[in-house]
PyMOL Python script that loads the backbone (N, CA, C, O; Angstrom):
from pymol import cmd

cmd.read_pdbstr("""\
ATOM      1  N   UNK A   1      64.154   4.963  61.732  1.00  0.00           N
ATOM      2  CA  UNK A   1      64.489   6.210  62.391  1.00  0.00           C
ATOM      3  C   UNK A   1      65.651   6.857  61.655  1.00  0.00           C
ATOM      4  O   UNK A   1      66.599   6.270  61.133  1.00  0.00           O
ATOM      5  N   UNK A   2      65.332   8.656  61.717  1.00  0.00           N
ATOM      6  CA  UNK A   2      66.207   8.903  60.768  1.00  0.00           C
ATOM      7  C   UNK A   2      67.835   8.861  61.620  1.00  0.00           C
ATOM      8  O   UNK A   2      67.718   8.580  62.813  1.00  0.00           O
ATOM      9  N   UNK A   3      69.274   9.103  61.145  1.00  0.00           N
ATOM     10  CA  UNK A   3      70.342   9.313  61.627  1.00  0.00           C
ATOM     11  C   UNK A   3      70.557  11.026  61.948  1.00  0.00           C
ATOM     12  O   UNK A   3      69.849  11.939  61.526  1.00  0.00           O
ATOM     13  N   UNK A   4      71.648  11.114  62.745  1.00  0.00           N
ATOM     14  CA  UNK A   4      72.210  12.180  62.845  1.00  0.00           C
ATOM     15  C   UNK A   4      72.567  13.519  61.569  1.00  0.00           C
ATOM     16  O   UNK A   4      73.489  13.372  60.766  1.00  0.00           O
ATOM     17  N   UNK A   5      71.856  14.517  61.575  1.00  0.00           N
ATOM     18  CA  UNK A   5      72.688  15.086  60.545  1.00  0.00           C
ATOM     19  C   UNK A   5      74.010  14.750  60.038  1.00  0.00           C
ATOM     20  O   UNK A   5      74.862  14.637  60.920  1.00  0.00           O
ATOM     21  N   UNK A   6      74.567  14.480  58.321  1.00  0.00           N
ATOM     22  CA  UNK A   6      75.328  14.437  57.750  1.00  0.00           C
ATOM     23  C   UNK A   6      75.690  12.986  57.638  1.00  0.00           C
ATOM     24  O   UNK A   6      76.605  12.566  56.930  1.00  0.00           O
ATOM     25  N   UNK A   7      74.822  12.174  58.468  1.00  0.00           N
ATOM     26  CA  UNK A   7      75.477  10.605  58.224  1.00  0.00           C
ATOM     27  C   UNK A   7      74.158  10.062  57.409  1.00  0.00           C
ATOM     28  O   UNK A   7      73.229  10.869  57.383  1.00  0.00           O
ATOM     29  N   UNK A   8      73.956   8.887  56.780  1.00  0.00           N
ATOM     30  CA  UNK A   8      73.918   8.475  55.262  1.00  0.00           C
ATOM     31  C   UNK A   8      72.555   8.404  55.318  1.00  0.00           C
ATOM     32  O   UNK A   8      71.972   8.592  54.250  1.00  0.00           O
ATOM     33  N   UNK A   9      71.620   8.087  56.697  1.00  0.00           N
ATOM     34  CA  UNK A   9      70.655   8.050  56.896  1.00  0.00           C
ATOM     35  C   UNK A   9      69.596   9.593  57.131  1.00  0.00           C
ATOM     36  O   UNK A   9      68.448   9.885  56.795  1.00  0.00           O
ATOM     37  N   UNK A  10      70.299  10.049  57.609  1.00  0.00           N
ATOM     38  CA  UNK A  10      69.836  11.565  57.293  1.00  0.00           C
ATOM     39  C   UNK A  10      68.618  12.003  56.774  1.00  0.00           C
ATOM     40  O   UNK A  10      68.546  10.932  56.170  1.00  0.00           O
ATOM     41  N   UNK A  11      67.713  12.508  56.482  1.00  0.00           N
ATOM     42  CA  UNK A  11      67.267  13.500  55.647  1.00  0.00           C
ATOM     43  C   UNK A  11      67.842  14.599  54.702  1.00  0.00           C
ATOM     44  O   UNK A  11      68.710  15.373  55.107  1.00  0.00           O
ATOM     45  N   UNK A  12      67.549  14.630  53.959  1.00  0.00           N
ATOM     46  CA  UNK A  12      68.229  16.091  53.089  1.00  0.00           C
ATOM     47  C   UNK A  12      67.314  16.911  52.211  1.00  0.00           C
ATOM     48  O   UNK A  12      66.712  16.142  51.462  1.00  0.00           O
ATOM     49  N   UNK A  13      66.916  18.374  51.976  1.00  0.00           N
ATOM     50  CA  UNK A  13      66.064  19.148  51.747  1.00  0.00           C
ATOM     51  C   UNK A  13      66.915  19.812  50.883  1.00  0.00           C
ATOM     52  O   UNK A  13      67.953  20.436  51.103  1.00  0.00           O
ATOM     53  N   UNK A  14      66.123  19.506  49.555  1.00  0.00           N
ATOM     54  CA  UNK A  14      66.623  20.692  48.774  1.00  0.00           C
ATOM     55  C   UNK A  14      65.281  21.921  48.141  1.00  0.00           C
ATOM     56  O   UNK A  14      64.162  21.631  47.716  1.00  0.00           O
ATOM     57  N   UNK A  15      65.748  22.942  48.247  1.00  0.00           N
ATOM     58  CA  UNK A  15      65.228  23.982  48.337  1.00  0.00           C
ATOM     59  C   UNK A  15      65.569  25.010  46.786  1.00  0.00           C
ATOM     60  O   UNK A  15      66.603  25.672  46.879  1.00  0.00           O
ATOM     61  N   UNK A  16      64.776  25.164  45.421  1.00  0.00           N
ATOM     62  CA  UNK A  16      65.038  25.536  44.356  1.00  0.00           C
ATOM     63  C   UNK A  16      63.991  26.912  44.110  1.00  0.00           C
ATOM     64  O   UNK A  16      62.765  26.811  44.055  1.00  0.00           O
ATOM     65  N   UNK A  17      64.695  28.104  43.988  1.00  0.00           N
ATOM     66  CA  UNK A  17      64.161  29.127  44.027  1.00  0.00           C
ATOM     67  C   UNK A  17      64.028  29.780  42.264  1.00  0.00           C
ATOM     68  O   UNK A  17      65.064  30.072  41.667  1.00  0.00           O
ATOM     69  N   UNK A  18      63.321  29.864  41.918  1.00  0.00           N
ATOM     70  CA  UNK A  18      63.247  30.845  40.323  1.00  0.00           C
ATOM     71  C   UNK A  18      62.647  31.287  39.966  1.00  0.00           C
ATOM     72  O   UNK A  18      61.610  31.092  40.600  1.00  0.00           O
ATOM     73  N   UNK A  19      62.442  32.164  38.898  1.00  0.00           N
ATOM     74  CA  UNK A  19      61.720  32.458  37.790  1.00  0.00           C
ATOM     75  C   UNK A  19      61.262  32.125  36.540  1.00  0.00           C
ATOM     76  O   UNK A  19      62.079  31.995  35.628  1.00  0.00           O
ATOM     77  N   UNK A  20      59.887  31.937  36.319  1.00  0.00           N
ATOM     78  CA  UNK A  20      59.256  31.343  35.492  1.00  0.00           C
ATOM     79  C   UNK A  20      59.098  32.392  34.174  1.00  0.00           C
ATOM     80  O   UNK A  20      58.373  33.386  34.189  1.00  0.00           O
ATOM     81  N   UNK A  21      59.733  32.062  33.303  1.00  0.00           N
ATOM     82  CA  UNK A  21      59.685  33.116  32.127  1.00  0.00           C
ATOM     83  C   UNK A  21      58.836  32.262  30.943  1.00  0.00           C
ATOM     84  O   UNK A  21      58.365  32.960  30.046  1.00  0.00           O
ATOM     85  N   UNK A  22      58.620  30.902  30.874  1.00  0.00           N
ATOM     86  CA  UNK A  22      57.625  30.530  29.571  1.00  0.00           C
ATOM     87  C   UNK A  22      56.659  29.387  30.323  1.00  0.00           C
ATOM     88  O   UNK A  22      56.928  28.192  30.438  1.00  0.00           O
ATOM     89  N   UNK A  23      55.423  30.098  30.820  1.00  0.00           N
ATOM     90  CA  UNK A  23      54.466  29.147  31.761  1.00  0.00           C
ATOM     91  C   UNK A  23      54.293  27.875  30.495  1.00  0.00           C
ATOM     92  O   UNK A  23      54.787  26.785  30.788  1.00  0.00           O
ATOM     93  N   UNK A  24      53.843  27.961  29.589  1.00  0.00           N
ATOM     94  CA  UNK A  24      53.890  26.600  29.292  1.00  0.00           C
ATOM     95  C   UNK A  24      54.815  25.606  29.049  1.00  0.00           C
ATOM     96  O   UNK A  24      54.584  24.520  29.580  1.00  0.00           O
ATOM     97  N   UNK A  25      55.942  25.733  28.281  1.00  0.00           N
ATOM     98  CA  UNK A  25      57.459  25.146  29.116  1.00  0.00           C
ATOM     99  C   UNK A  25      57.266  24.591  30.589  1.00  0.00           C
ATOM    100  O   UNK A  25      57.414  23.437  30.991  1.00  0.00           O
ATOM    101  N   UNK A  26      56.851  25.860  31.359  1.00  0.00           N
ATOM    102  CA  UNK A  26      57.523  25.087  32.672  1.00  0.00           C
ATOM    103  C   UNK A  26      56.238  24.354  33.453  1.00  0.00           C
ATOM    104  O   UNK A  26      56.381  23.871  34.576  1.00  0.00           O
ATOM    105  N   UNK A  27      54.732  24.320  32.597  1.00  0.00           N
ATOM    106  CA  UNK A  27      53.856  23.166  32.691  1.00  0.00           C
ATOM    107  C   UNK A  27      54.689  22.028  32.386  1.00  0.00           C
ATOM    108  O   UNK A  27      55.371  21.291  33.098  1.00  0.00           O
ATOM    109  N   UNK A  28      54.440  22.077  31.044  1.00  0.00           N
ATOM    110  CA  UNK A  28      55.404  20.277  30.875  1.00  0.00           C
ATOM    111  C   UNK A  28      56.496  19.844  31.334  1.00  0.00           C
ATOM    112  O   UNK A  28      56.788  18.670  31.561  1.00  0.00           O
ATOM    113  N   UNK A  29      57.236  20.938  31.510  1.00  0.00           N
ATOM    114  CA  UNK A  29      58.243  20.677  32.886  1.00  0.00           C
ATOM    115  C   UNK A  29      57.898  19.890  34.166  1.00  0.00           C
ATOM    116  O   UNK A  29      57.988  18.709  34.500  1.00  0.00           O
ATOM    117  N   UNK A  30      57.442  21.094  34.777  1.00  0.00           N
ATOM    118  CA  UNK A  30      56.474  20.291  35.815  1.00  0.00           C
ATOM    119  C   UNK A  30      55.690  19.019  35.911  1.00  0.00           C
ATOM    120  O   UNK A  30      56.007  18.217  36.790  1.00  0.00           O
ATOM    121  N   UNK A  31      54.918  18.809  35.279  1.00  0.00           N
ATOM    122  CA  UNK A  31      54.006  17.894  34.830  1.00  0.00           C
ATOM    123  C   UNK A  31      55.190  16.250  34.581  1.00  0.00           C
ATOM    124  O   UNK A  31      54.880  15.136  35.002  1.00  0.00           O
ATOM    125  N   UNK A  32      56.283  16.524  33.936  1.00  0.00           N
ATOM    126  CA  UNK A  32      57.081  15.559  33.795  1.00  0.00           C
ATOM    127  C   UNK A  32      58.107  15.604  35.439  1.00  0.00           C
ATOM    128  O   UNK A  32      59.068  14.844  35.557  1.00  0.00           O
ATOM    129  N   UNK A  33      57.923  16.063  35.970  1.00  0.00           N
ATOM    130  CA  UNK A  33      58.937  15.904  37.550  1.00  0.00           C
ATOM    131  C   UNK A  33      58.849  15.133  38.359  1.00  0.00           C
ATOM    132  O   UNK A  33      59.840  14.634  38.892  1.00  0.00           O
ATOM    133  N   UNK A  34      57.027  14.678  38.818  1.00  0.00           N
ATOM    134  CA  UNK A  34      56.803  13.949  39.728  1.00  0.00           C
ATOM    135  C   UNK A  34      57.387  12.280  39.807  1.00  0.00           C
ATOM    136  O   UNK A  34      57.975  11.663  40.695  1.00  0.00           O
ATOM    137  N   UNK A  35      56.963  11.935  38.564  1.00  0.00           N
ATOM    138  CA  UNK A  35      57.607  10.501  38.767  1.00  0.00           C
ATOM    139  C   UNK A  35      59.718  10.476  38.941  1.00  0.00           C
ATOM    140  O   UNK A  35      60.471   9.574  39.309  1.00  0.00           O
ATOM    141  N   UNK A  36      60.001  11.925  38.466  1.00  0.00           N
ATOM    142  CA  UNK A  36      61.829  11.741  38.923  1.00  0.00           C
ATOM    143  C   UNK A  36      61.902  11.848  40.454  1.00  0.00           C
ATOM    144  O   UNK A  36      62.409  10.892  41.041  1.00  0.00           O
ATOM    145  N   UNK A  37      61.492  12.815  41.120  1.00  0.00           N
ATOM    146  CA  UNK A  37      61.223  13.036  42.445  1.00  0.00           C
ATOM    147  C   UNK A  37      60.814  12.007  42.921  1.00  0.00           C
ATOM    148  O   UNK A  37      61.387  11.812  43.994  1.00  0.00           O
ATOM    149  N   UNK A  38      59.920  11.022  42.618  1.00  0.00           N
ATOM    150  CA  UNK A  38      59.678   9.494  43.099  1.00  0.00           C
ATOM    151  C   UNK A  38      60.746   8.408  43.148  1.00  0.00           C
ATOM    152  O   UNK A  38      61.055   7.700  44.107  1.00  0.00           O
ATOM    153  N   UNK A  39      61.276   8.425  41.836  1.00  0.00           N
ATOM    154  CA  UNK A  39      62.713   7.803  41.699  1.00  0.00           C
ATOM    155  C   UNK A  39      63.941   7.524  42.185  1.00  0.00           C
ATOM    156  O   UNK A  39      64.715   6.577  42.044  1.00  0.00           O
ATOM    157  N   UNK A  40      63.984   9.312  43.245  1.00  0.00           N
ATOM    158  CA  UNK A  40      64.950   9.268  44.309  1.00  0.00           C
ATOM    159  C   UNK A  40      64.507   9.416  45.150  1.00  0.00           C
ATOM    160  O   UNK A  40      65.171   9.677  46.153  1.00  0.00           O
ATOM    161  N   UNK A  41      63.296   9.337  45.178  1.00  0.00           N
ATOM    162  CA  UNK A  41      62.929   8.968  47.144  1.00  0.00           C
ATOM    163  C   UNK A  41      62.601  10.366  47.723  1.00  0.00           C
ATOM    164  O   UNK A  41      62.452  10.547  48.931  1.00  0.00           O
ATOM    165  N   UNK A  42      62.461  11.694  46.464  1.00  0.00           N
ATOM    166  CA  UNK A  42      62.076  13.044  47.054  1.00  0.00           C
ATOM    167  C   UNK A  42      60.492  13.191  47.145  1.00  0.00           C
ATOM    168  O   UNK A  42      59.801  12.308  46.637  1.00  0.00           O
ATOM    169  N   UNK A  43      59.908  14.257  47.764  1.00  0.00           N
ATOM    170  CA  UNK A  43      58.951  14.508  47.497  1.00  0.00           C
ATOM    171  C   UNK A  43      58.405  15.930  48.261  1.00  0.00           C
ATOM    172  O   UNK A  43      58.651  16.328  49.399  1.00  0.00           O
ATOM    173  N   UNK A  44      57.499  16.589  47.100  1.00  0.00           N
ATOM    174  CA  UNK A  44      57.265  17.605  47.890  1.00  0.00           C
ATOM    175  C   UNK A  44      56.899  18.325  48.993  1.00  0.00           C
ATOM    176  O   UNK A  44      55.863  17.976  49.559  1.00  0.00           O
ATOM    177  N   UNK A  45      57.524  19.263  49.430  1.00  0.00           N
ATOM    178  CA  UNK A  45      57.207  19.674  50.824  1.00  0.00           C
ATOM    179  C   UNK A  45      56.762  21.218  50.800  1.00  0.00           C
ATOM    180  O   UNK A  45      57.143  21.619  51.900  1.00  0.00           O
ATOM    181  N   UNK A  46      56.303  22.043  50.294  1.00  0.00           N
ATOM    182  CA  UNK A  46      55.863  23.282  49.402  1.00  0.00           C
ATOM    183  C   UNK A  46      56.403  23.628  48.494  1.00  0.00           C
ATOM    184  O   UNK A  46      57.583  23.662  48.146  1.00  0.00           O
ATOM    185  N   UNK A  47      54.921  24.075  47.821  1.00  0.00           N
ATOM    186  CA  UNK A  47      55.825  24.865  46.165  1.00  0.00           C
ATOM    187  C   UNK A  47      54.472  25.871  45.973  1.00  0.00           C
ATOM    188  O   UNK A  47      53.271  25.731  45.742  1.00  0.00           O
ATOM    189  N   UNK A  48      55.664  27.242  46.274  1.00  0.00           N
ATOM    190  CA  UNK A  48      54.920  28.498  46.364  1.00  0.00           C
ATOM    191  C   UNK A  48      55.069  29.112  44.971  1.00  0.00           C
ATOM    192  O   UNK A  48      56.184  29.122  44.450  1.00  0.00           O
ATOM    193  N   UNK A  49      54.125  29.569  44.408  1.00  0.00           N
ATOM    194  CA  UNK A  49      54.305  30.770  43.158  1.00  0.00           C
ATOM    195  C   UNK A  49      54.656  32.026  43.660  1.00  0.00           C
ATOM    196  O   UNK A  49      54.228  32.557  44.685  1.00  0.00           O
ATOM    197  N   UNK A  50      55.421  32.435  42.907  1.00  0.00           N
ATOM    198  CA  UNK A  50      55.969  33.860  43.428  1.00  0.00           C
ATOM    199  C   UNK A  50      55.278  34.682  43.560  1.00  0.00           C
ATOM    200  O   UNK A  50      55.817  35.665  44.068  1.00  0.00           O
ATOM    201  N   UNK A  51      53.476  34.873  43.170  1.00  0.00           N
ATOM    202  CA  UNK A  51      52.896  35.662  43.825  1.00  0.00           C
ATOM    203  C   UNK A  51      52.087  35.284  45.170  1.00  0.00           C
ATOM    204  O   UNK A  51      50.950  35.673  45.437  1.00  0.00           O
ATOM    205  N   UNK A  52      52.550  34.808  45.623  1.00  0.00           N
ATOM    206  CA  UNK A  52      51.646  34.310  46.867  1.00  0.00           C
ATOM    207  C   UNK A  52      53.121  34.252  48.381  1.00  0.00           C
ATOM    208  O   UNK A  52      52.940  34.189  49.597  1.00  0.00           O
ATOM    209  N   UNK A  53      54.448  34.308  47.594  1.00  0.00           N
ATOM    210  CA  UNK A  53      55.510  34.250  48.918  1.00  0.00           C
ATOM    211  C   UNK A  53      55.458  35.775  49.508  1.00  0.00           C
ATOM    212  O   UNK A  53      55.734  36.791  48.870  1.00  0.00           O
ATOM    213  N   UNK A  54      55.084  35.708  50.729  1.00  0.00           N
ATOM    214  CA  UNK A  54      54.958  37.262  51.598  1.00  0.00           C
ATOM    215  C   UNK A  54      56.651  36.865  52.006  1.00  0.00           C
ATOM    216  O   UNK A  54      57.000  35.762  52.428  1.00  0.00           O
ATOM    217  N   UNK A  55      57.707  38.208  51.736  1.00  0.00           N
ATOM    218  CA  UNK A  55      59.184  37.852  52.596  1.00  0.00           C
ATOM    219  C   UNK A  55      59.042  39.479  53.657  1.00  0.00           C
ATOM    220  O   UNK A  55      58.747  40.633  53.344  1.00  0.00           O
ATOM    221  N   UNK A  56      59.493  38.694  55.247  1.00  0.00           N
ATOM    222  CA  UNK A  56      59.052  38.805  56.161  1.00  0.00           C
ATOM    223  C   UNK A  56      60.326  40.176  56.140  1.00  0.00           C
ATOM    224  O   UNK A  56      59.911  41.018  56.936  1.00  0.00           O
ATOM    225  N   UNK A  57      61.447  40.572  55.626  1.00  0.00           N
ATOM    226  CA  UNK A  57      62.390  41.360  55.994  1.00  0.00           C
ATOM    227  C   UNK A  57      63.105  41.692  54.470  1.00  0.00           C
ATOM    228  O   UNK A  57      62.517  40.972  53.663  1.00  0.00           O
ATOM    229  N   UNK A  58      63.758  42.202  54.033  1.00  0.00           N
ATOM    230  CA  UNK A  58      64.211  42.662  52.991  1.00  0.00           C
ATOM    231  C   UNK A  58      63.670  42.752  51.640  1.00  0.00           C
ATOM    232  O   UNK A  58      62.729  41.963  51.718  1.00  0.00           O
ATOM    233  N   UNK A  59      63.663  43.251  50.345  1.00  0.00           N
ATOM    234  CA  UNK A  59      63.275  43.301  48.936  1.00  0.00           C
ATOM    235  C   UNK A  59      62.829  41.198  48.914  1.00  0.00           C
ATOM    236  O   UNK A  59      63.395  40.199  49.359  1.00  0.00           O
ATOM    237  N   UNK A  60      61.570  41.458  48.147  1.00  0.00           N
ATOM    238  CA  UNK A  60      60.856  40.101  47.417  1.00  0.00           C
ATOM    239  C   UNK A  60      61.535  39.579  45.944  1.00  0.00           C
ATOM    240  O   UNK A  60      61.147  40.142  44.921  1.00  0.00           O
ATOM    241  N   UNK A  61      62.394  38.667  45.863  1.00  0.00           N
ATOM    242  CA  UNK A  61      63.388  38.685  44.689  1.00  0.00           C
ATOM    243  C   UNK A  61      62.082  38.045  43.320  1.00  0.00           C
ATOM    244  O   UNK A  61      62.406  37.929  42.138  1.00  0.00           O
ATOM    245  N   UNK A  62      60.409  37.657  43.950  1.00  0.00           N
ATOM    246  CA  UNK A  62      59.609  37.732  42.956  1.00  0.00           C
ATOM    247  C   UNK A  62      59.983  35.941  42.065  1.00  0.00           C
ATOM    248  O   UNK A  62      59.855  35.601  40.888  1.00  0.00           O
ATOM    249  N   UNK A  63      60.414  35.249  43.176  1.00  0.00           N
ATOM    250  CA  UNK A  63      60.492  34.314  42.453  1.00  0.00           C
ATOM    251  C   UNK A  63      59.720  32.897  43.112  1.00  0.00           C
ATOM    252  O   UNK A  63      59.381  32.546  44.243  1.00  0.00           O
ATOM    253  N   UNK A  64      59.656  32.357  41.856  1.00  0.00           N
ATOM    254  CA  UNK A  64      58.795  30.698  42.941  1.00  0.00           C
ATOM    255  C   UNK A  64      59.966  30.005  44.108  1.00  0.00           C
ATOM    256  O   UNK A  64      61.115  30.429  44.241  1.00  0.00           O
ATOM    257  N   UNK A  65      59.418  28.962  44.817  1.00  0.00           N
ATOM    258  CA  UNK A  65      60.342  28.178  45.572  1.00  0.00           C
ATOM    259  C   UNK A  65      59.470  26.997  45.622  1.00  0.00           C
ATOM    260  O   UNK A  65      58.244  26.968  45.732  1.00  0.00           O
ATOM    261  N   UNK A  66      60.551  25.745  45.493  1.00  0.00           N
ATOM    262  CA  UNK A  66      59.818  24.701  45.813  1.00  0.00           C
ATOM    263  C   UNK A  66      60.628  24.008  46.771  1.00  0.00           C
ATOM    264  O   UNK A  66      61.772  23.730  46.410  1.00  0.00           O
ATOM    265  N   UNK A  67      60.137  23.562  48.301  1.00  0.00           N
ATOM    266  CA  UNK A  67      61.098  22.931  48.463  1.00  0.00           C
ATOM    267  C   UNK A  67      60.671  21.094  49.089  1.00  0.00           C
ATOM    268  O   UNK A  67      59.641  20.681  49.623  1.00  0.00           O
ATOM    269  N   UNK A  68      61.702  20.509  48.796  1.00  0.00           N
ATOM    270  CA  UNK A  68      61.617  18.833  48.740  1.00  0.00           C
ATOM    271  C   UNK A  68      62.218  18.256  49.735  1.00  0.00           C
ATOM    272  O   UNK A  68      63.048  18.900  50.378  1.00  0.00           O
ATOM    273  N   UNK A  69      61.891  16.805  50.089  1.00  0.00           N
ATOM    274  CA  UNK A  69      62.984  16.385  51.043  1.00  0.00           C
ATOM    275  C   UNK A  69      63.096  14.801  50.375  1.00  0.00           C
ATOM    276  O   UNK A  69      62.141  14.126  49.990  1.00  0.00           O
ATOM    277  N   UNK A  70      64.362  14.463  50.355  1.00  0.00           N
ATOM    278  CA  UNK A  70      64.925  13.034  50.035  1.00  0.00           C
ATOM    279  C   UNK A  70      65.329  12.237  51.384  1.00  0.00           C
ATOM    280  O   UNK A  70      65.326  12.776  52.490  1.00  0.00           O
ATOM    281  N   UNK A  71      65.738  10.641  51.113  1.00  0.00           N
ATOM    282  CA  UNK A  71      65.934  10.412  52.124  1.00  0.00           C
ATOM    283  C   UNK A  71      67.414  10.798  52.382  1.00  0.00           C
ATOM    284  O   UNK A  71      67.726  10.773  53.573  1.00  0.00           O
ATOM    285  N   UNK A  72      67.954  10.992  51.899  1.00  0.00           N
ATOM    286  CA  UNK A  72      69.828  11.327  52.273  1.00  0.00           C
ATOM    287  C   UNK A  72      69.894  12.507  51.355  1.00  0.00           C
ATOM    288  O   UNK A  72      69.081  12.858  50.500  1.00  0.00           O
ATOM    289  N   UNK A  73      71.060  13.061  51.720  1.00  0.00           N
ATOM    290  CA  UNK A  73      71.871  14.136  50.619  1.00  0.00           C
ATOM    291  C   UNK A  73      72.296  13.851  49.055  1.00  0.00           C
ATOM    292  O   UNK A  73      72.350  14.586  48.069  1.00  0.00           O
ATOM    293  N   UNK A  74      72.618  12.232  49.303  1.00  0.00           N
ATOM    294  CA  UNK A  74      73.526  11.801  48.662  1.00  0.00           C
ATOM    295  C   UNK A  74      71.875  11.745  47.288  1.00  0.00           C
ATOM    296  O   UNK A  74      72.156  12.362  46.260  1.00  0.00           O
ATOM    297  N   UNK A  75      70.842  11.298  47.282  1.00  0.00           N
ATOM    298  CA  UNK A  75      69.553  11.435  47.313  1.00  0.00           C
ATOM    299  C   UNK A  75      69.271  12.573  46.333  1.00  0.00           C
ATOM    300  O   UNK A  75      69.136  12.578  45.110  1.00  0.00           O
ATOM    301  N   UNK A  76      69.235  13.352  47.081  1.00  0.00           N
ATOM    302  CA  UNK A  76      69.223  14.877  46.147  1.00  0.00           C
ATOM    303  C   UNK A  76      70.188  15.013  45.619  1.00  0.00           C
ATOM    304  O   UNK A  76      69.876  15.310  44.466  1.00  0.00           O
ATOM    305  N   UNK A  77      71.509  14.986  45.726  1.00  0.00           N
ATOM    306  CA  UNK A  77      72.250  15.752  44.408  1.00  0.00           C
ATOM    307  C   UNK A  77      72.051  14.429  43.182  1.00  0.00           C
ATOM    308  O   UNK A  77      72.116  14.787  42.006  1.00  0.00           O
ATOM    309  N   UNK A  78      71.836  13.074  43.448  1.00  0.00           N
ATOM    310  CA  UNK A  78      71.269  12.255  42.587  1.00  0.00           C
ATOM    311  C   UNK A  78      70.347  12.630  41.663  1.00  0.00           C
ATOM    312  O   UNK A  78      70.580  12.551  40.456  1.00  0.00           O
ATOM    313  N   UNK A  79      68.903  13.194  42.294  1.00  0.00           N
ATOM    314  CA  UNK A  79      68.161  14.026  41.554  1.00  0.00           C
ATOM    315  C   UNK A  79      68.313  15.016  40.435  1.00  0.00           C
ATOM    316  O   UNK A  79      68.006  15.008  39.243  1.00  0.00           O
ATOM    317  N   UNK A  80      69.165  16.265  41.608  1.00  0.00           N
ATOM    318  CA  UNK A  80      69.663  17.486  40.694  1.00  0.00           C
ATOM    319  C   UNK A  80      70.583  16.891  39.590  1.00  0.00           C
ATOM    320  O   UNK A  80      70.588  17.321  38.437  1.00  0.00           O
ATOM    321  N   UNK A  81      71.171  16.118  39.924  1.00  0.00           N
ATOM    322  CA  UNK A  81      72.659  15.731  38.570  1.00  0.00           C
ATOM    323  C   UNK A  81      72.181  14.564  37.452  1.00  0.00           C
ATOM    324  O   UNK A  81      72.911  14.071  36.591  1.00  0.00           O
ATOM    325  N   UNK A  82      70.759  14.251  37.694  1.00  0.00           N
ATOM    326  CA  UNK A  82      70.099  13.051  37.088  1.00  0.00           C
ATOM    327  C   UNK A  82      69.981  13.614  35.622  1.00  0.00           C
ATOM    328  O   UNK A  82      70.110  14.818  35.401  1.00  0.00           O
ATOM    329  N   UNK A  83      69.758  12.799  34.744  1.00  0.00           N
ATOM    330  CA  UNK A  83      69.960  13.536  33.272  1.00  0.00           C
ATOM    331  C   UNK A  83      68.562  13.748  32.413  1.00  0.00           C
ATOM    332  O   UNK A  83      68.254  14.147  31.290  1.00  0.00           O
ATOM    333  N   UNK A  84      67.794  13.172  33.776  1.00  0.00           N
ATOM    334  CA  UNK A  84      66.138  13.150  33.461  1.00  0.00           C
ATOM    335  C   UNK A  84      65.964  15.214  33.336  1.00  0.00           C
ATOM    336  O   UNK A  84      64.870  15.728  33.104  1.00  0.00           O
TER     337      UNK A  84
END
""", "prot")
cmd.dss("prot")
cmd.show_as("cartoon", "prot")
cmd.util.cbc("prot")
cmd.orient("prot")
């Protein structure tokens, strides 16, 4: 069972929004992610292409989002700061 927000057991969601400027780059990009995301215990929870996100109130900034969940915080910034 998970813990209380902010204590070690937690869940934590990280959420990475951008733009794709060289699709094949960011194939092999991609294509190489899944097993790091395995590594720390993330895994995907949607990953929208920027033509398919409808935004419900203000300008469409036209970019992808993917977002993940680890088991802790501590989890994800592991990920993000990983040198993979």
């Amino acid at each position: 069972m998970s813990g209380a927000p902010g204590t070690p057991t937690a869940p934590a969601y990280l959420l990475v929004q951008g733009k794709v400027t060289d699709i094949e780059g960011f194939r092999l990009y991609n294509a190489a992610l899944p097993p790091i995301y395995e590594k720390y215990g993330g895994r995907y929870l949607a990953v929208m292409p920027a033509g398919r996100i409808e935004v419900a109130e203000g300008d469409p900034r036209r970019e992808s989002i993917v977002i993940a969940r680890f088991p802790s915080k501590q989890a994800a910034w592991d990920f993000w700061k990983s040198p993979e």
